[in-house]
N, C-alpha and C positions, 0 to 999 in steps of 0.2 A: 942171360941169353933168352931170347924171344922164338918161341917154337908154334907156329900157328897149325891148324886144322881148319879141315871144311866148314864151311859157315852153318847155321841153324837150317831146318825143315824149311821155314819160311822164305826160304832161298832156294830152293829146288828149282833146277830152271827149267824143266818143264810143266809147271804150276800152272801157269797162265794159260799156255796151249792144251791142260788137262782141263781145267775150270771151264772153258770155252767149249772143248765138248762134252763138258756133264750138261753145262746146258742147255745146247743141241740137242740130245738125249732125251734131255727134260720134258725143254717145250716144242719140241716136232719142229725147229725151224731153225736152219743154217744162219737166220740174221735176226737177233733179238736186238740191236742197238744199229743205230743207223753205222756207228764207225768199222762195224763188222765188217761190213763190203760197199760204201759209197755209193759205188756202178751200180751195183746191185738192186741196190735199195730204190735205188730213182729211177731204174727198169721195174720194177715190181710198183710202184708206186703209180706210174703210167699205165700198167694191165690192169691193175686193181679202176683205175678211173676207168676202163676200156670196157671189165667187165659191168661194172654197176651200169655203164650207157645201154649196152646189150641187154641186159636183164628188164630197164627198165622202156628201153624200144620193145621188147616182147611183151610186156604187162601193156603197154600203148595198143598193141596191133593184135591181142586178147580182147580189148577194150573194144575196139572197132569191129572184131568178128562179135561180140554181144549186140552193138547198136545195131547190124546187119540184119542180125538174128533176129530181133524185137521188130524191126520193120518189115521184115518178111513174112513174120507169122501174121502180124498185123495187113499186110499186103493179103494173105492168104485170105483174111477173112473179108476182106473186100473182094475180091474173086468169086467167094464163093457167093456172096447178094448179087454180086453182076451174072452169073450163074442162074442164079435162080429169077432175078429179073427178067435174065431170056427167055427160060423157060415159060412165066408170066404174060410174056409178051406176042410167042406163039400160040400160047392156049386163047389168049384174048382174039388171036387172029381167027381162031376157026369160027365160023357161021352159022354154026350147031347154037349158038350162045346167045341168051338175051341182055339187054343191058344193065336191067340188075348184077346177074352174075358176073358182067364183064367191070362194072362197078365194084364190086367188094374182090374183085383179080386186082384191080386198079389202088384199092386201098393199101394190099399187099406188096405191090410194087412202089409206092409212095413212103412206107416204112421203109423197105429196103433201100432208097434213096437216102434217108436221113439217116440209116445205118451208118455207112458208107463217110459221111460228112463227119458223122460224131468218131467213128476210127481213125479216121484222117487227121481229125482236130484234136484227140487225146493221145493218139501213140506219140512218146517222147522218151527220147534217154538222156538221164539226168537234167533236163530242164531243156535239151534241145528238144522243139518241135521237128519230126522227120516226113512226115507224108504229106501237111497241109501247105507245103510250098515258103515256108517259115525261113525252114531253112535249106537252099539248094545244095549246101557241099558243107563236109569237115575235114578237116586237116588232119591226119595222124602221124605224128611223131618216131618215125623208125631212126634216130642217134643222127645219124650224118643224113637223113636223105626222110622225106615226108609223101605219103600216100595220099590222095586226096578222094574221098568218100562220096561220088553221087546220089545225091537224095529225091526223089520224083515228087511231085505235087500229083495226089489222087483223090484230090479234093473229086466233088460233083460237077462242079465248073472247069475243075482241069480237064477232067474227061467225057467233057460236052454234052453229059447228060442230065443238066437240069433242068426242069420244067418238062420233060418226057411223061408221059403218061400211055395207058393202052386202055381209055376207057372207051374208045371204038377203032373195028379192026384197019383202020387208016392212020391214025397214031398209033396202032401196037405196030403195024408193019416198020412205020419209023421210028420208035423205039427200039424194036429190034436189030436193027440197020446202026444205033448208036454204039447200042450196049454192045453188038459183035463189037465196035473198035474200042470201046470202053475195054472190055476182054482182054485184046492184043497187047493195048497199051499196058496195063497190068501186069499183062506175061512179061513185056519187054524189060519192066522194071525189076519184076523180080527172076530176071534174069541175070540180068547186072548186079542187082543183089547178092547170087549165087556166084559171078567171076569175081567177084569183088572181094566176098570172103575166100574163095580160093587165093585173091593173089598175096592176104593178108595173111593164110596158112601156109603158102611158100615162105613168106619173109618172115615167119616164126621159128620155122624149117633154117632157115641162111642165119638167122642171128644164134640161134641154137648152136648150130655148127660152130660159128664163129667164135661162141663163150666157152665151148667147151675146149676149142683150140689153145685159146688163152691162157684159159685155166690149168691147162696140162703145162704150157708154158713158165706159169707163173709159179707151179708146182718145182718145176726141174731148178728154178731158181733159189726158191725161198723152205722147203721143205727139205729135212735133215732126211740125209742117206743115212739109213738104220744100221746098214751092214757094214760100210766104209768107217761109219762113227764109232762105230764100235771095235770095230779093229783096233782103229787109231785110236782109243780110250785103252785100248788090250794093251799097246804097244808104249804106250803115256806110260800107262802104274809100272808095267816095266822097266821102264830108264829111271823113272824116281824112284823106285825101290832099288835098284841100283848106285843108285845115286846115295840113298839113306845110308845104306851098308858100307858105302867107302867113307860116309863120314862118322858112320859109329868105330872100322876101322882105324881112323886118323887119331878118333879120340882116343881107344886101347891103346895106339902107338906114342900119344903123347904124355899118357900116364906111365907107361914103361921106360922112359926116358925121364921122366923127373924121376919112378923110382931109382931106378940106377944112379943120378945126381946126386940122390939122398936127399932130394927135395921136397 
């Protein structure tokens, strides 16, 4: 006579559904193996590409408010020779002045000229020239959509003050009639320098937003519920040790039955 019982441990039929949330537990994430959840996975696989573009559009449009920043300060200090050229160029006006003195004014204002050129010709980020007319615009990369950067030419010749001098007060009067527009132009530029990086702190502000949305997204998908896993691990040990116990009982009852056979 053939008397069977429950089968071994290794048949527990809630093993598989407990193994699955020990490792959930484990490693912090509802899908260790692609067959976990299919959908899932190839939603999470789409945000994960959605974030690295957001992350690396803001490392882009960082990049762009530094080259802004480098040409402004640089702008600044051409400002400040067109500044002091004015000033140069009214003092040459007054008629108080001999033409020696108004000579070594003129020296000073002919320095500040080649200042101006050599700033224009050396300010550069990463190998792009930005003030000397090199280069007029850059492109920045924000994922789906591109900023484009205007850059001024503040050369001497852009700002139609070469060959100016004030070494009598009939050239400083014209001189100073340049350098005021040499001024404005300056201002203008780094003005647009200053909208510019605003509008590239907005769209560090919108991509920001945007990764963090994702990411909260991509969390609700792929990151293990502590609380729920744990229940249902609570609830797991419980059926399989249930489970244990009816077949430790099965096997008492099968030994009681061959004793009685006298088997």
């Amino acid at each position: 006579m053939d008397i069977s019982a429950y089968s071994t441990t290794n048949n527990l039929p809630h093993s598989g559904n407990l193994n699955s949330i020990n490792e959930s537990l484990a490693s912090g994430s509802k899908i260790n193996r692609s067959s976990d959840n299919p959908a899932a996975q190839a939603i999470i696989t789409a945000l994960t590409s959605q974030v690295d573009t957001q992350d690396m559009a803001t490392r882009n449009a960082n990049d762009g408010i530094s080259l802004l920043q480098t040409a402004d300060s640089a702008s600044s200090s051409i400002t400040d020779s067109l500044q002091r050229m004015n000033e140069l160029s009214i003092q040459s006006m007054n008629g108080t002045l001999n033409p020696s003195q108004r000579s070594i004014l003129n020296q000073e204002f002919q320095q500040n000229l080649q200042s101006i050129n050599q700033v224009s010709d050396s300010t550069n980020f990463n190998g792009n020239n930005l003030l000397n007319g090199d280069t007029a615009s850059i492109d920045i990369a924000l994922g789906e959509t591109t900023s484009s950067l205007t850059l001024p030419n503040l050369s001497t010749d852009a700002l139609s003050i070469t060959g100016l001098d004030i070494s009598n007060p009939a050239s400083a009067s014209l001189a100073q009639q340049g350098i005021g527009l040499a001024i404005e132009q300056t201002g203008s530029a780094r003005s647009e320098f200053g909208a510019q990086q605003n509008g590239l702190s907005s769209a560090i502000d919108n991509l920001q937003n945007q990764s963090l949305n994702t990411l909260a997204t991509q969390s609700q998908l792929s990151d293990t519920d502590f609380a729920r896993a744990s229940a249902e691990q609570s609830r797991l040990n419980i059926l399989n040790e249930s489970n244990i116990a009816m077949m430790s009982q099965g096997t008492q009852s099968k030994s009681s039955v061959l004793r009685l056979l006298g088997m």
